[in-house]
C-alpha positions in Angstrom: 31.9 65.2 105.7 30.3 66.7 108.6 26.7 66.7 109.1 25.2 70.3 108.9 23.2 71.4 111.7 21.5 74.5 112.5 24.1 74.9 114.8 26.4 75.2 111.9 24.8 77.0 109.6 24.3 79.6 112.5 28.0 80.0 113.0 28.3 80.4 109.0 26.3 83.6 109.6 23.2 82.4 107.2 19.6 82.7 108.7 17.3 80.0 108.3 15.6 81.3 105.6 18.9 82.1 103.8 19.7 77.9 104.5 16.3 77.4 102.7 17.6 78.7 99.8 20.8 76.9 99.8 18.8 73.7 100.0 16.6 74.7 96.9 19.7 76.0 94.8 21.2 72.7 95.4 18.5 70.7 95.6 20.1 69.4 98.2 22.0 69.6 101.1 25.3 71.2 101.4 28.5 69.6 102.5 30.6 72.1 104.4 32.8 72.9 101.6 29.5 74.3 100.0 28.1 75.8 103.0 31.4 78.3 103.5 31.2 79.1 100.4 27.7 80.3 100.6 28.2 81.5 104.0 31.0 84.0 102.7 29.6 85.1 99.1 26.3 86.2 101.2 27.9 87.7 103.6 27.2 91.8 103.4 30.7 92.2 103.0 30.3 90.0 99.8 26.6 90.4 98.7 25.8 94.3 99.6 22.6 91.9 100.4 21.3 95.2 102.3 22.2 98.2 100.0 22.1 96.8 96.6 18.6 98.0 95.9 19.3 101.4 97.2 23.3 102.0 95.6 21.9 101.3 92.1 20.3 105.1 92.7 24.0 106.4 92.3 25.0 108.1 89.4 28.1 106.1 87.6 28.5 107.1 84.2 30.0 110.1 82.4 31.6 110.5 79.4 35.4 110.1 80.9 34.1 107.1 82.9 36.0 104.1 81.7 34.8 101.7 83.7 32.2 102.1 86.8 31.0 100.4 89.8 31.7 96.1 89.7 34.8 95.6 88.9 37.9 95.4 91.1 38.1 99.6 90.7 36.9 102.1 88.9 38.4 103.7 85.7 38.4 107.3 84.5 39.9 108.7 81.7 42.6 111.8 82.3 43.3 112.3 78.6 46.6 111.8 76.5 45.5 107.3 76.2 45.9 107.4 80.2 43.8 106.6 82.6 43.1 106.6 86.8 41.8 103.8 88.6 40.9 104.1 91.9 39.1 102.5 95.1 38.4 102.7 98.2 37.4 99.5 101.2 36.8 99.0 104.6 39.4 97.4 107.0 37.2 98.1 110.3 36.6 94.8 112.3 40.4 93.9 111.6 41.8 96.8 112.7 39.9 97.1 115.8 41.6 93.1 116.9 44.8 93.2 115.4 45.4 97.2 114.3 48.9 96.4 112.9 47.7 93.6 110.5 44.5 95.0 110.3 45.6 98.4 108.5 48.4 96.8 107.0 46.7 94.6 105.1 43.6 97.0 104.1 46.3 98.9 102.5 47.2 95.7 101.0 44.0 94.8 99.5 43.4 98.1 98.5 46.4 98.4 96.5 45.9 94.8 94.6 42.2 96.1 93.7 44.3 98.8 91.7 47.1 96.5 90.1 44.9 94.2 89.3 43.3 96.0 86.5 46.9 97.3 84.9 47.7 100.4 86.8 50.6 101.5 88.8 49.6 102.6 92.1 50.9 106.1 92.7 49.4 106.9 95.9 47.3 105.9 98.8 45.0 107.6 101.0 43.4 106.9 104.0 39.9 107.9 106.2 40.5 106.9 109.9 37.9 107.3 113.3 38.9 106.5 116.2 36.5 106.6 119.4 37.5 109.0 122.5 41.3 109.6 122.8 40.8 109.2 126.8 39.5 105.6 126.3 41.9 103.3 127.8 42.5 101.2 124.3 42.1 104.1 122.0 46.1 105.1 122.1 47.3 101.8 121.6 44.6 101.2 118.3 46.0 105.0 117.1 49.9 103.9 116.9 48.5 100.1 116.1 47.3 101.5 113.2 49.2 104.8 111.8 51.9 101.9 112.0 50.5 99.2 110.5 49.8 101.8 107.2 53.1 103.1 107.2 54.8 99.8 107.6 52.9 98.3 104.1 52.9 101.5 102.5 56.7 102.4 103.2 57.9 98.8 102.3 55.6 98.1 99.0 56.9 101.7 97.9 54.1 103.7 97.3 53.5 107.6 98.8 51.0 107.7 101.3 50.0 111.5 100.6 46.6 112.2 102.1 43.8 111.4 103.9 41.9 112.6 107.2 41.6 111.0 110.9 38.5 112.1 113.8 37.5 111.0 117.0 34.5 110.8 118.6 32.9 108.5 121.2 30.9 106.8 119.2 33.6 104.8 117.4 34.8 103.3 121.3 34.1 99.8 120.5 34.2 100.1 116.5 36.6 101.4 114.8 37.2 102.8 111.1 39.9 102.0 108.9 38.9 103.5 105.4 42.2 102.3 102.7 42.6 104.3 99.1 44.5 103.6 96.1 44.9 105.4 93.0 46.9 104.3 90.0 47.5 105.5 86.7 47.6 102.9 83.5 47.3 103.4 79.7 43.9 103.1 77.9 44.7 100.5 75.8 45.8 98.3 78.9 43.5 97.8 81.5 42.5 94.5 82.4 39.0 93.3 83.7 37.9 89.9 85.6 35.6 88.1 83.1 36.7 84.5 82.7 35.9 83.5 79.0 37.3 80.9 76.7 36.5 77.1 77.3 39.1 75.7 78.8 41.5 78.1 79.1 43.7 77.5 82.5 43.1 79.2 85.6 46.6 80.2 87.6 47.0 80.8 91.4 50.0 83.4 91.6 51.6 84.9 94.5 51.7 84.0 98.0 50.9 80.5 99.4 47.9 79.9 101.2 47.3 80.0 105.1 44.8 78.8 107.5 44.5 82.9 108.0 41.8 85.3 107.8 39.3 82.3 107.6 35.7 83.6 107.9 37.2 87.3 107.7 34.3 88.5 105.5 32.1 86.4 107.7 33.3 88.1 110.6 33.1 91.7 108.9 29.6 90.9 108.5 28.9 91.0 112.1 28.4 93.7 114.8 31.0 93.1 117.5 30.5 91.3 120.8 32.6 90.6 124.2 34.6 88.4 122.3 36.3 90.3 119.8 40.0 89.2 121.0 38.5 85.6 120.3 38.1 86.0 116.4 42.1 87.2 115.8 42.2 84.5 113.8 40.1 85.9 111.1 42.3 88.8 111.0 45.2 88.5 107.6 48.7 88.7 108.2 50.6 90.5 105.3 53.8 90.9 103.3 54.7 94.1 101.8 57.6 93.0 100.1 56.0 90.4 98.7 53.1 92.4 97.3 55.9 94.6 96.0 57.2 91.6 94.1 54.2 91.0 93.0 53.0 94.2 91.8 56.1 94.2 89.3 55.1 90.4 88.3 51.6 91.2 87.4 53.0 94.5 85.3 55.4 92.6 83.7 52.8 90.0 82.5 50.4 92.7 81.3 53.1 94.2 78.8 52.3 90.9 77.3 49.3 89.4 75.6 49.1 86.6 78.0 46.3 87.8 80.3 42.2 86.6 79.8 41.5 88.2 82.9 43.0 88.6 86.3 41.0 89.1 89.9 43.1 89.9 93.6 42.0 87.3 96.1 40.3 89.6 98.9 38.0 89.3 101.0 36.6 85.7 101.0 39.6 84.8 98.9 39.8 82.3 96.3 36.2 81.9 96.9 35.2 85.2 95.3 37.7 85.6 93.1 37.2 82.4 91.5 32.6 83.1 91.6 33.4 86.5 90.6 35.5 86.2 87.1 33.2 82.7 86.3 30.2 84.9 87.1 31.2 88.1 85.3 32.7 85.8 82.2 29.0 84.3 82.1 31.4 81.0 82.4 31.9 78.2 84.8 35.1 77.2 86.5 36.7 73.6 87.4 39.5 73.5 90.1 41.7 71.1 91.3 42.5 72.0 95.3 45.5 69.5 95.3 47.3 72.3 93.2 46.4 75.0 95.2 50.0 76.1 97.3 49.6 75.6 100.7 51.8 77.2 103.1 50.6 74.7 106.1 50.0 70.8 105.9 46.6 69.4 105.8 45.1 72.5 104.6 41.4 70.8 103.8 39.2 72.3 100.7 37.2 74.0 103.2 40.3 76.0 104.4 41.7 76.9 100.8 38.8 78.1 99.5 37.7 80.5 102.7 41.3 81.4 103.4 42.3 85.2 103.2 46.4 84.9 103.5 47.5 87.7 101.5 49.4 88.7 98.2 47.4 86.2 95.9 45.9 86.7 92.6 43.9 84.4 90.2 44.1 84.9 86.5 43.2 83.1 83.4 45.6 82.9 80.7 45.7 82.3 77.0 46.6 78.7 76.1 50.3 78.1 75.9 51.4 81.0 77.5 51.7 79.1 80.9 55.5 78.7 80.5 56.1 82.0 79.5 54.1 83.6 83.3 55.5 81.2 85.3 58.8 82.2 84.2 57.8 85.7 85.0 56.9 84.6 88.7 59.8 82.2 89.9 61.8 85.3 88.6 59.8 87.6 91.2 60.4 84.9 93.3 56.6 84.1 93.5 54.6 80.8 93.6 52.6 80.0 90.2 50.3 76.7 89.5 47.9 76.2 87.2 44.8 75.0 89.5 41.9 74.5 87.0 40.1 75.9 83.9 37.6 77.6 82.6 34.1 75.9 81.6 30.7 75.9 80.1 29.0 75.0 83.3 28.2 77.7 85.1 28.7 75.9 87.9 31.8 76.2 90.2 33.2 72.4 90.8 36.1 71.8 93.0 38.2 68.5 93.0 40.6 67.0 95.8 41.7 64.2 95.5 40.1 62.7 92.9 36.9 63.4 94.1 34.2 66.5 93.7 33.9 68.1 97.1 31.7 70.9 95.5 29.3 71.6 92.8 27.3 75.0 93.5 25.4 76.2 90.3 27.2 80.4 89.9 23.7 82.4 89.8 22.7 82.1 93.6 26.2 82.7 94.4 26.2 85.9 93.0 23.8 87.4 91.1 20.4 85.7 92.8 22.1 86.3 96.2 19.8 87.3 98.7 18.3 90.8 98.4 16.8 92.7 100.5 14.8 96.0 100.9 14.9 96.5 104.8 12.5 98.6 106.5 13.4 101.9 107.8 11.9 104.9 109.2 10.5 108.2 107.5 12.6 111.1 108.0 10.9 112.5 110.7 10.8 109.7 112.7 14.5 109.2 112.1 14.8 113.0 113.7 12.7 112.3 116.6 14.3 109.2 117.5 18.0 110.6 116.8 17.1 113.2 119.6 19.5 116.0 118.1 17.7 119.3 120.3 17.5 122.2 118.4 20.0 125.0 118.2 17.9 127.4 120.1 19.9 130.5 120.9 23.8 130.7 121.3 25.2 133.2 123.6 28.5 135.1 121.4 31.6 133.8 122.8 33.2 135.5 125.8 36.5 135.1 124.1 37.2 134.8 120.5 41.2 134.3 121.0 41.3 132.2 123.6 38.3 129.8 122.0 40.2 129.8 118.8 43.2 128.2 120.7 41.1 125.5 122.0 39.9 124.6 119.1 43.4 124.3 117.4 44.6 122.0 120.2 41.8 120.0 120.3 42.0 116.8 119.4 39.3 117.3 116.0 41.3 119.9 114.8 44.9 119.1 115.9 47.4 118.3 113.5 47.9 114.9 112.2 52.2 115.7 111.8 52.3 112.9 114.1 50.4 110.5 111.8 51.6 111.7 108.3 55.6 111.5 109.4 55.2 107.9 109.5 54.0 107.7 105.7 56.5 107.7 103.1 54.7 110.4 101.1 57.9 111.2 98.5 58.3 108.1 97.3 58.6 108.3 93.8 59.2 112.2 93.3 55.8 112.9 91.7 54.1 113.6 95.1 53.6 117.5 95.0 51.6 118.4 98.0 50.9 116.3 101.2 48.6 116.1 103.9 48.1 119.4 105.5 46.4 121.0 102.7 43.1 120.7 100.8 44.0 117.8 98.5 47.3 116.0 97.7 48.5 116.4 94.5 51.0 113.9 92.5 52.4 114.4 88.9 51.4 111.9 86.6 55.0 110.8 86.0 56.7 112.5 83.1 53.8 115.1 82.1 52.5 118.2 83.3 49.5 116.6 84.7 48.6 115.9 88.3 46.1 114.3 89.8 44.1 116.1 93.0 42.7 113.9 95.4 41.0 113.6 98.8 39.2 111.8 101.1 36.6 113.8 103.5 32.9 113.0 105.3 31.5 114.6 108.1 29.9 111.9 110.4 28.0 114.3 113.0 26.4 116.2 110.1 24.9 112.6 108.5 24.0 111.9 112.3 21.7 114.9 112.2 20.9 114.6 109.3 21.9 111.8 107.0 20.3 113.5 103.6 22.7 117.0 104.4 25.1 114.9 105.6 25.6 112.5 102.3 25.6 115.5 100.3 28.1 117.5 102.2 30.6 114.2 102.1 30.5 114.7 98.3 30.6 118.2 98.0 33.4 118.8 100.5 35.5 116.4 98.0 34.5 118.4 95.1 35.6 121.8 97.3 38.8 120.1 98.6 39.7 119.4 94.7 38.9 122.7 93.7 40.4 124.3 95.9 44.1 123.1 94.7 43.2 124.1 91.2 41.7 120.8 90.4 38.8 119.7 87.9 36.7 116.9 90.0 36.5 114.0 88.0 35.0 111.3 90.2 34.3 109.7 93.6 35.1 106.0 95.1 33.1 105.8 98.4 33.4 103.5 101.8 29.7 103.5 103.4 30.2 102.7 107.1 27.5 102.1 108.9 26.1 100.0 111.7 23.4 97.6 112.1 21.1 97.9 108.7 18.1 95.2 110.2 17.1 98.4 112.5 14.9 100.5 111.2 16.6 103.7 112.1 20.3 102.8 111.0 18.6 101.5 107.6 17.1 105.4 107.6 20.9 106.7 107.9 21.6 104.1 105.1 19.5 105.4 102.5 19.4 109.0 103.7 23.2 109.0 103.2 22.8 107.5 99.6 20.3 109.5 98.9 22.1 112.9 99.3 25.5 111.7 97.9 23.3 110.7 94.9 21.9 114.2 94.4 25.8 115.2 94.9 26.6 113.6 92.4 24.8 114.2 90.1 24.3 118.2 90.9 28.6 118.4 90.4 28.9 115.8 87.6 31.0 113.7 89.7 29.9 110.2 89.4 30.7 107.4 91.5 33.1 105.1 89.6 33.7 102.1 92.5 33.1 101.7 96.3 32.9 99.3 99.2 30.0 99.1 102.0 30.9 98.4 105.5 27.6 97.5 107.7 27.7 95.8 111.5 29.9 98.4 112.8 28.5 98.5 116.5 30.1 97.1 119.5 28.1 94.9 122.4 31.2 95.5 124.5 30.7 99.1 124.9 27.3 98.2 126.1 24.2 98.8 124.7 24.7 97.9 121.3 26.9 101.3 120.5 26.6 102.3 117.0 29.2 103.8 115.1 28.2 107.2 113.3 27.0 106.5 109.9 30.1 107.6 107.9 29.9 107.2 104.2 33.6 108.3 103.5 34.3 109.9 99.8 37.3 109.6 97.8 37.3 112.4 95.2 39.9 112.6 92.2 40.0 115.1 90.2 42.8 116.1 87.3 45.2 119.2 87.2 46.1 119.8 83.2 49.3 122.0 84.4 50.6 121.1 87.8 52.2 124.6 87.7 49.4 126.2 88.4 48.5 124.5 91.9 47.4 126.3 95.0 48.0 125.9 98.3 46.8 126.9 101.6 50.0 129.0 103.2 49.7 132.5 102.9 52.8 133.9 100.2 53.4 137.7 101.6 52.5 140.3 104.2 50.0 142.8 103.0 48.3 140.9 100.8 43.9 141.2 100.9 42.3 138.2 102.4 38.5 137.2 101.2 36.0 135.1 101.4 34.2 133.9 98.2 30.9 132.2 98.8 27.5 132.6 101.1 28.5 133.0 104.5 26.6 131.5 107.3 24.9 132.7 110.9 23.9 129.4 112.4 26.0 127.4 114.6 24.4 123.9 114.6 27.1 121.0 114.5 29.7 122.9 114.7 33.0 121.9 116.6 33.0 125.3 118.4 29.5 124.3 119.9 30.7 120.9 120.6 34.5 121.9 121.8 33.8 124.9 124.0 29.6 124.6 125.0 29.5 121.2 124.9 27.0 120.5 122.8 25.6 118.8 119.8 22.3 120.9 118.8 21.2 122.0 115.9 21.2 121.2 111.7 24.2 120.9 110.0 24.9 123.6 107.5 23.3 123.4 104.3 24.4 122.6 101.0 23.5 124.2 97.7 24.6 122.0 95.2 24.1 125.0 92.1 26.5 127.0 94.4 28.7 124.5 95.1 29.4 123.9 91.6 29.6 127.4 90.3 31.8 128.7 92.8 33.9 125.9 92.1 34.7 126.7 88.8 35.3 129.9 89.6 37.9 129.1 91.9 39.5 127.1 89.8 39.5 130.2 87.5 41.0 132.7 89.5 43.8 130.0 90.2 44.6 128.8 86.7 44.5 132.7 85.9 46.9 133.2 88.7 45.2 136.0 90.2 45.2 133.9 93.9 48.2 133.3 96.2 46.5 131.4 98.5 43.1 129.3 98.5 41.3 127.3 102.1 37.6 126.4 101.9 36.3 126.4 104.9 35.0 123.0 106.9 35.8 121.8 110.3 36.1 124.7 112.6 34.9 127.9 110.7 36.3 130.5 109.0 39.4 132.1 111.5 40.0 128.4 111.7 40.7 128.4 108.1 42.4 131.1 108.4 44.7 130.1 111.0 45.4 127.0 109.3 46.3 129.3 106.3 48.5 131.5 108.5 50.6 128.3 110.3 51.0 126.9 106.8 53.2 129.7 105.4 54.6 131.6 109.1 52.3 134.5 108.7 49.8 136.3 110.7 46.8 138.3 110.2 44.7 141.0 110.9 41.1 140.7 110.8 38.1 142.7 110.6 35.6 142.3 113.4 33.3 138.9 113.1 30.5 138.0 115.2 31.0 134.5 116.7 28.8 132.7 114.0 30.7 134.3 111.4 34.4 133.2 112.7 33.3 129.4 113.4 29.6 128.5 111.6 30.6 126.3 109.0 29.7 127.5 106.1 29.6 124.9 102.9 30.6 126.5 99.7 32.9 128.8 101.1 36.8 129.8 100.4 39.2 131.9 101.9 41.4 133.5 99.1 44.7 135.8 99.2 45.4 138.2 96.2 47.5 141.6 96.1 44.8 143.7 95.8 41.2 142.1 96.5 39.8 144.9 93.7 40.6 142.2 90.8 37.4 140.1 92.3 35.3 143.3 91.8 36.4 143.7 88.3 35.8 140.1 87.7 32.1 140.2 89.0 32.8 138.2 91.5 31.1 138.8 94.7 33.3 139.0 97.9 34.3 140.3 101.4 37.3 141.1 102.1 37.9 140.2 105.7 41.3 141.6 106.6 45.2 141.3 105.5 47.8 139.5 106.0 50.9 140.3 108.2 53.0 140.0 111.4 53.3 136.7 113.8 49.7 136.3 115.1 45.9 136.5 114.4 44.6 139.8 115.3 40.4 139.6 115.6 37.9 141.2 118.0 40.7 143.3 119.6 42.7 140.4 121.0 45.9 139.2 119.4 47.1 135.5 119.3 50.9 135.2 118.7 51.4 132.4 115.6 53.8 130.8 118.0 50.9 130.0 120.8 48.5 128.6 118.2 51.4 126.4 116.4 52.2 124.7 119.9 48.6 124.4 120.8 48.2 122.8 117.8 51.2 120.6 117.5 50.9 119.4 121.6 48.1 117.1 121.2 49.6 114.3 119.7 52.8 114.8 121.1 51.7 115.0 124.7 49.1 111.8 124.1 51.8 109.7 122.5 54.1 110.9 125.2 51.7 109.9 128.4 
């Protein structure tokens, strides 16, 4: 065995203090076997050895909560004995060296997070931030990795329906690759990681194992530097039709009684898989690494256990009922070996050939990791050193029409066509409404019910102000939902951020939390599961750019008749349009100050979370009592935004009352855009409104100029096109 010097540990990403306690867990020192395995289950990707102490502040339980944050996904209960399990993970530093293999295979991991615990993924969703479209690798890293989640997607047969994509400089050297999978399994059959039952056999299913993606989690545990082609390596390589194959396998064993417990081999692979059902179990767990399939010769303990080769699962089974899966898996054409069993140690001990090559007591692996409660700076200091200047006072635009086609054929508020025709999003005939809208919607197959879902944050509002900005990530989900006739249920989250050891960026951290907490808790929309995804910055920018801190929410809500979803497009000429909610007069963060003054100044809009909630249900009111055509909120862009999206969706124009500049793009949180015959049904329902104008003709009519539907559609549609196309 080598000898381990600081040198080594160094390049295993553990601090000397961090090597200190390795030496006193053991009592001890490591062999290198040991010391990867530390190295990756303290990684942050692993450990959360930064945020721990501040995500245990989010709300996780309600009374159709199933299952919450620390297992492979979360679990909610949608009534009738079925339930929805759902995540969401990071696939950033991947994506940004290999973007085909790196998207691909977050979808991937995503999807086995789901399986895992019994369901049958349904659909995937995706969050994506790419840096400035004119930066010279930013094209290439776009088509990268819109193919790579097609590609896995497509081939493993489930619908990609939703999701959202921005740009902004600040993600240049760093970008985000946010992967979401929701299934739907029965009650009765959902299947947890705790290894129990002494002696009971451990089994390696799936794929064999390669000498790739060693170190990934390592490597996703690090800001980036000059040398980020260097660690491609790390970077997965996966198999879509093998997943496929073993999606079925896995199902097909769960109809059974033959599962103890079953864990996907992610990020750190058979490492954390193996610590994390021994640890959760309160159990220990023996292996025997000349078992373990290898898919290259020579592949040394130290290899196996760090490897992250894909399409790979470790469960423990009843005794006896080893013939029985392995049957199951040569017919799915899949490897199966029994590699070990389960213990009363609570120690993992690995064997090869004929010798111990590791004995690590479970605790400091896991649940004594390191913890840590970094230092970060009051909220005012946070302000004063993120230098956003103040609003101050915004001249009204010189040209309402002509700013609003700007906006529609910039690149923030584009449309994503380009992207989402690349995703199979009808495999499976229960996907009832795609990208494009509020919220994609798919049938839970062979009822009435649908599930809602959607995946939204708003980095430049948690820039200005990460408290606003966490709760506005929430609440826009809860809107988004709502807004498609949906009852939000409850939220998965990906918090991306950069460096967490300075001060400020550790503000952003907990500022972010803070807010989403509040959220949460304000809407009764708990957080069920999540992933956190620190060191995104990039040396190579120069610097030391940090990404915007982007905690990305997937909402899911429940639709008890999938009849009675809305959509977006306006349905007829004539009809009232009107705006539900509190409007608002300031322009701070918007992308009309950003797109046409070229600025970013000012708050981001507030949000009242008593608002938010009641003018939710009543939304979802007026659409399950059919007295709406249409429904929008407003976000990105303002309100003649939303309703020119309203008007492209469904080929028909508008004519609007006059609006001040800060009443057609501010935007306003809590507020919807609603068409209905005759707007005097809101009156008569008590609900307070403005009818803005009425729908009609082929173009938006505001402020005395007219633009023709036509103009807007291809200076919407001509961004993509013309930058794939250059």
């Amino acid at each position: 065995m080598s000898e381990i010097t600081p040198s080594i540990v160094e390049a295993h990403g553990l601090s000397p203090e961090e090597y200190d306690r390795v030496l006193n867990a053991l009592g001890r020192e490591p062999n290198l076997v040991e010391l990867g395995i530390f190295s990756v289950m303290w990684s942050e990707h692993c450990s959360y050895k930064s945020s721990r102490i501040h995500l245990k502040k989010l709300p996780t339980e309600a009374p159709w909560v199933i299952c919450g944050p620390g297992e492979n996904a979360g679990v909610i209960d949608i009534g009738d004995g079925q339930a929805a399990i759902f995540k969401m993970e990071s696939h950033n530093h991947p994506s940004y060296i290999e973007p085909y293999q790196g998207a691909a295979t977050g979808v991937g991991g995503i999807l086995r997070d789901v399986f895992t615990m019994g369901a049958r993924p349904v659909a995937n969703l995706n969050a994506l931030r790419f840096g400035r479209p004119d930066h010279p690798k930013m094209k290439h890293l776009v088509q990268g990795v819109v193919a790579g989640i097609g590609g896995y997607g497509n081939c493993v047969g489930v619908p990609t329906v939703g999701g959202e994509t921005n740009f902004h400089p600040a993600y240049d050297g760093n970008i985000l690759v946010n992967a979401m999978t929701v299934g739907v399994a029965d009650t009765d059959k959902i299947f947890y990681s705790a290894a129990t039952g002494l002696g009971n056999p451990i089994v390696y299913v799936g794929s064999k194992t390669g000498r790739d993606g060693i170190h990934g989690a390592t490597m996703a545990s690090a800001d980036f530097g000059e040398d980020s082609d260097a660690k491609r390596p790390t970077v997965q390589v996966g198999d879509p039709f093998t997943e496929k194959l073993l999606i079925e396998a896995c199902l097909e064993l769960m109809a059974t009684d033959a599962i103890v417990a079953i864990q996907d081999m992610g990020a750190a692979g058979l490492t954390s898989s193996s610590v994390e059902m021994a640890t959760n179990g309160k159990a220990g767990i023996r292996l025997n690494m000349n078992n373990v399939p290898c898919r290259e010769t020579g592949m040394t303990p130290y290899e196996m256990m760090l490897s992250e080769s894909q399409e790979r699962m470790l469960m423990v089974l009843k005794p006896g009922k080893e013939p029985m899966a392995e049957a199951i898996f040569r017919k799915w054409e899949l490897d199966f070996a029994v590699i070990g069993e389960v213990t009363d140690t609570q120690h993992m001990v690995l064997e090869f050939n004929g010798e111990v090559v590791c004995d690590i007591p479970l605790g400091p692996l896991a649940a004594d990791a390191p913890l840590y409660d970094r230092p970060y700076v009051s909220p005012e200091e946070y302000k004063a050193w993120a230098n956003v200047a103040p609003l101050g006072d915004v001249a009204e635009s010189a040209d309402i029409g002509a700013d609003l086609l700007t906006l529609m054929g910039s690149a923030d508020l584009a449309s994503r066509r380009w992207i989402w025709q690349q995703y199979d999003s009808q495999v499976g005939a229960d996907t009832l409404q795609l990208s494009g809208g509020d919220a994609a919607v798919v049938r839970v197959h062979g009822t009435s019910k649908a599930l809602a879902m959607s995946t939204d944050c708003t980095p430049r509002y948690c820039y200005a102000d990460p408290y606003e900005g966490g709760k506005q990530a929430v609440a826009e989900t809860y809107r988004n939902i709502s807004a498609v006739g949906g009852r939000p249920l409850a939220i998965t989250n990906c918090l991306n951020f950069a460096n967490p050891q300075r001060p400020e960026i550790m503000a952003q951290i907990v500022g972010c939390l803070n807010g989403m907490a509040d959220a949460c808790r304000a809407l009764d929309y708990p957080i069920v599961s999540g992933n956190v995804s620190l060191y995104n910055e990039s040396k190579a920018t120069g610097g030391g750019s940090a990404i915007l801190p982007t905690p990305a929410i997937g909402g899911v809500g429940i639709l008890e008749d999938s009849s009675l979803m809305a959509t977006i497009a306006f349905k007829g000429e004539g009809q009232d349009i009107a705006v539900i909610g509190r409007e608002h007069d300031d322009l701070g963060q918007s992308l009309w100050l950003r797109t046409i003054q070229g600025r970013e100044d000012g708050n981001p809009p507030p949000v009242d979370l008593a608002e938010e909630r009641r003018l939710g249900e009543l939304v979802r009111d007026l659409i399950a009592a059919g007295d709406v055509t249409a429904v929008h909120d407003v976000s990105d862009g303002g309100l003649l935004v939303a309703v020119t999206e309203m008007a492209l969706a469904g080929g028909i124009g508008a004519d609007l009352l006059p609006l001040t500049t800060a009443q057609a793009y501010a935007e306003a949180q809590g507020l919807y855009v609603v068409t209905l015959p005759d707007a005097s049904v809101l009156a008569q329902r008590g609900i307070a409104a403005r009818v803005i104008g009425k729908t009609g003709g082929a173009a938006i009519v505001a402020n005395g100029a007219t633009i023709a539907l036509a103009d807007l559609r291809e200076a919407n549609d001509s961004f993509f096109r013309n930058w794939m196309e250059s």
